[in-house]
C-alpha positions as CSV (number, residue, x, y, z in Angstrom):
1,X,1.6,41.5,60.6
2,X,-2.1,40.9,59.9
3,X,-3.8,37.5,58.8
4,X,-4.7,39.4,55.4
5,X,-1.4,40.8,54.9
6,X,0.8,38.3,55.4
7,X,-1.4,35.4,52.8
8,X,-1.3,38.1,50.4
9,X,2.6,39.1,50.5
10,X,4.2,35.8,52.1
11,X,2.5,33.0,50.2
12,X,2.8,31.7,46.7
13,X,-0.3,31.0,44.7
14,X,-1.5,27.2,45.1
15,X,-3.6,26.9,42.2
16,X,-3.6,23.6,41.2
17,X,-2.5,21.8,44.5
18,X,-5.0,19.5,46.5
19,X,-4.7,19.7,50.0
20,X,-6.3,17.0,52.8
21,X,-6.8,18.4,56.4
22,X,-8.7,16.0,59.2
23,X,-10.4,18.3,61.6
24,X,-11.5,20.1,58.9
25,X,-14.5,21.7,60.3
26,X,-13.6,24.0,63.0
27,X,-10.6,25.7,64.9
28,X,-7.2,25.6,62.7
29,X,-8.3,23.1,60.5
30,X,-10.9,25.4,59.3
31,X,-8.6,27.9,59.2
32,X,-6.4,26.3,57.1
33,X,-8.5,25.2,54.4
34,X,-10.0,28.6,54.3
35,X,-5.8,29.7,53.5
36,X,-5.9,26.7,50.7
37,X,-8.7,28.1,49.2
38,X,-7.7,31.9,49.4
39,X,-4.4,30.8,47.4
40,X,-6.5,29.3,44.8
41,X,-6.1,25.3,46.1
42,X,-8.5,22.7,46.3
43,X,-9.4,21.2,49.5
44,X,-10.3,18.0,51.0
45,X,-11.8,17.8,54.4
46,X,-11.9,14.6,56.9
47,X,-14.4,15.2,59.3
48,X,-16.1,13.0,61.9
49,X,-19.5,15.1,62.0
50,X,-20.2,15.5,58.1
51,X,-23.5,17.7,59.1
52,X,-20.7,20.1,60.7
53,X,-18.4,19.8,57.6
54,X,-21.3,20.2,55.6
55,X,-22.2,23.8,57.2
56,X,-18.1,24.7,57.0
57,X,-18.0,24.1,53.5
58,X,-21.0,26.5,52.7
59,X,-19.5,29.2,54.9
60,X,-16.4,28.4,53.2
61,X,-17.9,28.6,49.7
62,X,-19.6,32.0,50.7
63,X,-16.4,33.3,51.0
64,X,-14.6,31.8,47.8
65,X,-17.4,31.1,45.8
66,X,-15.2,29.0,43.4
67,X,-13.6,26.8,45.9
68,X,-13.2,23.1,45.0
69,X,-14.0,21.7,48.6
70,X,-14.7,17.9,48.9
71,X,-15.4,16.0,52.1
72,X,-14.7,12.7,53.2
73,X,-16.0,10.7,56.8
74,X,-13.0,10.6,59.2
75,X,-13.4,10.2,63.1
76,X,-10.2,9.4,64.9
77,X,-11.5,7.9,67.4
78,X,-12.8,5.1,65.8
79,X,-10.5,2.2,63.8
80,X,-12.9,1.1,61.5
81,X,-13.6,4.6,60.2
82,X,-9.6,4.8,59.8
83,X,-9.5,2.2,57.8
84,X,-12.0,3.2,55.3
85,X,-9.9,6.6,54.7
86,X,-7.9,4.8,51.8
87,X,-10.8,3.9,50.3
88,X,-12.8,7.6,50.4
89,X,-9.4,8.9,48.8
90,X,-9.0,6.3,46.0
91,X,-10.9,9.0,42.9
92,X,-7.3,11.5,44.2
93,X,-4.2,10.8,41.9
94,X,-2.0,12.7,44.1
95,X,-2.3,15.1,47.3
96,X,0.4,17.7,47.5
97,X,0.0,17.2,51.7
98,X,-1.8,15.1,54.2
99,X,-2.1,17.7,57.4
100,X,-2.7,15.7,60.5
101,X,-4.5,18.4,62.2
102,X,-7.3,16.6,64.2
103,X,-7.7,16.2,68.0
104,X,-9.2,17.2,71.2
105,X,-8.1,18.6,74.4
106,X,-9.6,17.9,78.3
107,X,-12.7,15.9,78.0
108,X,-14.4,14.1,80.6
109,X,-12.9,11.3,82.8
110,X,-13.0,7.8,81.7
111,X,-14.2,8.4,78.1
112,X,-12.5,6.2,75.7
113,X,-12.2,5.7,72.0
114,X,-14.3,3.0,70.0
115,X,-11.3,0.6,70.3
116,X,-11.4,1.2,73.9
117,X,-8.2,3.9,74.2
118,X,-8.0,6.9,76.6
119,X,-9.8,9.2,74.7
120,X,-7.4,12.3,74.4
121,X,-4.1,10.2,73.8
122,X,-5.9,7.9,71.6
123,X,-7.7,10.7,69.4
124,X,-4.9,12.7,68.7
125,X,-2.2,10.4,68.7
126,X,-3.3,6.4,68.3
127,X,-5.9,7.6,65.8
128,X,-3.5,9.6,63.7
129,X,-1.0,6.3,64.3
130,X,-3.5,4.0,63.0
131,X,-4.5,6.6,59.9
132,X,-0.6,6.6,58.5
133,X,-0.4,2.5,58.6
134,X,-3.6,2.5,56.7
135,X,-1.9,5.2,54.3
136,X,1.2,3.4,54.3
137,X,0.4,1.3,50.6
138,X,-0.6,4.6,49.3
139,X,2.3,6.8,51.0
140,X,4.2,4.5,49.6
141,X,2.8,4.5,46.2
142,X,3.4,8.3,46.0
143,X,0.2,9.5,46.2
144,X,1.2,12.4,49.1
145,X,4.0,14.6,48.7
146,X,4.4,16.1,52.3
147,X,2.7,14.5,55.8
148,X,2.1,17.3,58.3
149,X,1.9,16.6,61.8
150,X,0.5,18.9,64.6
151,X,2.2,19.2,68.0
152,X,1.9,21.6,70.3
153,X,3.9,24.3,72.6
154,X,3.3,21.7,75.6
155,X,5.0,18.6,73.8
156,X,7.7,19.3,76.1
157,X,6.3,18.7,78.8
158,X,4.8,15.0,77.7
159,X,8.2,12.9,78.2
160,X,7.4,9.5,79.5
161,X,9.6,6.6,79.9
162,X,7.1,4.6,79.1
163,X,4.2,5.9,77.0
164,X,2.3,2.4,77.0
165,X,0.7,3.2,80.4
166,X,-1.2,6.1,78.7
167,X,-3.0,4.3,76.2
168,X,-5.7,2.4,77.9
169,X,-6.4,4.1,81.4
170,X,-5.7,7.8,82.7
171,X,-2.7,8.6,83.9
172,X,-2.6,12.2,86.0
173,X,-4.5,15.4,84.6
174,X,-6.1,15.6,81.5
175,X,-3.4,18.5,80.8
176,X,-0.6,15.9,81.1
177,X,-2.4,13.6,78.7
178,X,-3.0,16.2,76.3
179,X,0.8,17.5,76.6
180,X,1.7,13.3,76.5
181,X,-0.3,13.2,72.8
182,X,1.6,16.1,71.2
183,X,5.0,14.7,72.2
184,X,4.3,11.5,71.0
185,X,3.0,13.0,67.9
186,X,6.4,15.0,67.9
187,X,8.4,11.7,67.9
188,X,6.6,9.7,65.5
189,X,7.1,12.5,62.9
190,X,11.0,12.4,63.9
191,X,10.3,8.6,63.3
192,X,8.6,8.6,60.1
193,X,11.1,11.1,58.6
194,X,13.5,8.4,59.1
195,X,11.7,5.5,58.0
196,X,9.7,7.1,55.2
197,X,12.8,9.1,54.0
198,X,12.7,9.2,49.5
199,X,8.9,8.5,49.9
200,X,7.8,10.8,51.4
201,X,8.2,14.4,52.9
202,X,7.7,15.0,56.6
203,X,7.2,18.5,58.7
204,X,6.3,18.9,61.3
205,X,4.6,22.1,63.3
206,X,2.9,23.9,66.8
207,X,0.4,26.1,66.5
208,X,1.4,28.4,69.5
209,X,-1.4,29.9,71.6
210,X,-4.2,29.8,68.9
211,X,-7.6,31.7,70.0
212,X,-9.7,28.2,69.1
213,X,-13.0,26.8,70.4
214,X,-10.1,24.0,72.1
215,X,-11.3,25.1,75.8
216,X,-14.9,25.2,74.9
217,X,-15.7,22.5,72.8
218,X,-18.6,19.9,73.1
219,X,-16.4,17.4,75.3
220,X,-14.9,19.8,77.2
221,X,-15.3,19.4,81.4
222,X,-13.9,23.1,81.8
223,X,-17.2,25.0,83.7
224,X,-18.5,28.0,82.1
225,X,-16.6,30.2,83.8
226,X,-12.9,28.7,83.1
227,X,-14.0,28.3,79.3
228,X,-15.4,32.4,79.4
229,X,-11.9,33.8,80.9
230,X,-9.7,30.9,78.9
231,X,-11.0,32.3,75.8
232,X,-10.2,35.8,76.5
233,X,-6.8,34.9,77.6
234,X,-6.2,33.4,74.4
235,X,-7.9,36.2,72.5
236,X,-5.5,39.0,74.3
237,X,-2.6,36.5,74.5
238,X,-2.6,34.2,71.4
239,X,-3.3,34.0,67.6
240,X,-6.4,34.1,66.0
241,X,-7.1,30.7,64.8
242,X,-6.4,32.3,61.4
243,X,-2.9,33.2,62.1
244,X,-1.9,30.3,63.9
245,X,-3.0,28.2,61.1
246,X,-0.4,29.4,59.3
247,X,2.8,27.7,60.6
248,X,0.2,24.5,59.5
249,X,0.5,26.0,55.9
250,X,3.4,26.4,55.6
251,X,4.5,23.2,57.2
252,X,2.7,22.2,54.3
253,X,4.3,24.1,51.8
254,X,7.3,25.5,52.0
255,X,11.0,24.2,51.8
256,X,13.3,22.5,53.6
257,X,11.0,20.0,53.5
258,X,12.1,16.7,55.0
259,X,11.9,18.1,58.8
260,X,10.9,21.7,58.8
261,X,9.2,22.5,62.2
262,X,7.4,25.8,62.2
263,X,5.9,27.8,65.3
264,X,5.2,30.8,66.0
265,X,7.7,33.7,65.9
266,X,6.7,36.0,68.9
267,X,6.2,36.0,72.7
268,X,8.2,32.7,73.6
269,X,6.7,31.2,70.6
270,X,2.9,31.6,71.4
271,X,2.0,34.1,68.8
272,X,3.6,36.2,65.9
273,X,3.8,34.9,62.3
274,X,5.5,31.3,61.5
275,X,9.4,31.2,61.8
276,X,11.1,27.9,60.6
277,X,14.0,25.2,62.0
278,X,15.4,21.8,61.1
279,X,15.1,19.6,63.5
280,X,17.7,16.8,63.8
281,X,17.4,13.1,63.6
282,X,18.5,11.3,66.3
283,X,16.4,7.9,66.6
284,X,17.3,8.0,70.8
285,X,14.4,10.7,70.5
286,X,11.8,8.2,69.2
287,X,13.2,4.5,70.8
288,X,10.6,4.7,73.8
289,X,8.2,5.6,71.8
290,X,8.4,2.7,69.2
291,X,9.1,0.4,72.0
292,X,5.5,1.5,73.5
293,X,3.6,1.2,69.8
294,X,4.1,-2.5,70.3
295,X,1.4,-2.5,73.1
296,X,-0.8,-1.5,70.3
């Protein structure tokens, strides 16, 4: 079924909601506000480059001339710009969901975060971490209904017995660190579903195979060559970053709440519209992890 298609016979209108997306500039985050707005939602984007968010916004407004579309600073690599996120989101009485999209995939060796973290692990997983505990008072407080939390179709293959050692240094290929992130992200949401639980609602979703700038992005080391063939691989392959954003939508959206995973339907789960599951407590799942968060 086609992008179009499905938004306009699948999804309920969302006039009146308010929905936050980091990484809201590009790729699926993009994508996913543009679904917001096509629904009739108002959107709020955390970007780390506001001169990018700025130029999404205005293509976004071209197409929904009407859109409410605010922006707020957000890099998730950098603590101190974390921390400020409760503040920028203070003027909002309540956000219907929180979608924890941001992140990045294979950059260069030895880059690190502001705080000194391996830059993909502690982008797309310390980062979104530390953004929750800042949140906490205001999760807490009720001001989000629903947390959505991005993994990926390589989580399983990001098992460690001891996810510590991936913080600081590099540990193998930048593909194992990436596929190290998502599971951890996978666990924490488990985690938080647990801990949160009458608070707040947590889903969680993967993307599949989703035709994104991921492989050629600014950061990326992949030569001109891989990022040419990668992306038409993913274009025959894959969704369009349209219709992968989707299972991020209705992660956000749709019922059961309280861990719904959503993924692709088609094509061992790389493409195809969403298709939904509960996934099961069981707090063995998450124990390494929460015994590696105290090396934070």
């Amino acid at each position: 079924m086609k992008y179009e298609v499905y938004v306009e016979k699948n999804l309920p209108s969302l006039e009146g909601k308010l929905f936050l997306v980091t990484g809201a500039n590009s790729g699926l985050g993009y994508s996913a506000c543009k679904t917001f707005l096509a629904k009739g939602a108002a959107v709020i984007m955390a970007c780390r480059n506001l001169k990018k968010a700025e130029n999404a916004k205005n293509k976004l407004l071209e197409l929904f001339p009407n859109g409410k579309i605010d922006i707020v600073p957000f890099d998730q690599a950098d603590k101190a710009s974390i921390n400020e996120l409760p503040k920028h989101l203070e003027k909002y009485e309540h956000i219907d969901a929180l979608i924890l999209n941001a992140g990045i995939f294979h950059p260069g060796k030895n880059l690190f975060t502001k705080d000194g973290y391996s830059l993909t692990v502690g982008t797309n997983f310390i980062g979104m971490y530390f953004a929750v505990e800042a949140l906490k008072d205001q999760i807490k407080a009720g001001k989000f209904k629903r947390l959505v939390l991005v993994s990926s179709i390589v989580s399983h293959q990001g098992r460690s017995r001891h996810y510590e050692k991936y913080f600081k240094q590099e540990h193998r290929s930048s593909f194992k660190q990436y596929a190290v992130s998502k599971r951890m992200i996978l666990e924490y949401g488990l985690y938080l579903s647990n801990e949160l639980y009458g608070q707040v609602e947590v889903t969680l979703c993967h993307p599949g195979l989703a035709s994104t700038n991921i492989v050629g992005g600014e950061a990326t080391t992949f030569s001109k060559r891989f990022q040419h063939l990668g992306k038409k691989f993913m274009h025959k392959f894959g969704n369009s970053a349209d219709k992968s954003s989707l299972c991020l939508v209705e992660a956000a959206i749709k019922s059961p709440a309280n861990l719904g995973y959503f993924y692709p339907k088609h094509f061992f789960h790389i493409r195809g519209i969403p298709k939904e599951k509960r996934l099961h407590l069981n707090e063995k799942r998450y124990a390494r992890l929460l015994k590696s968060l105290s090396h934070l």
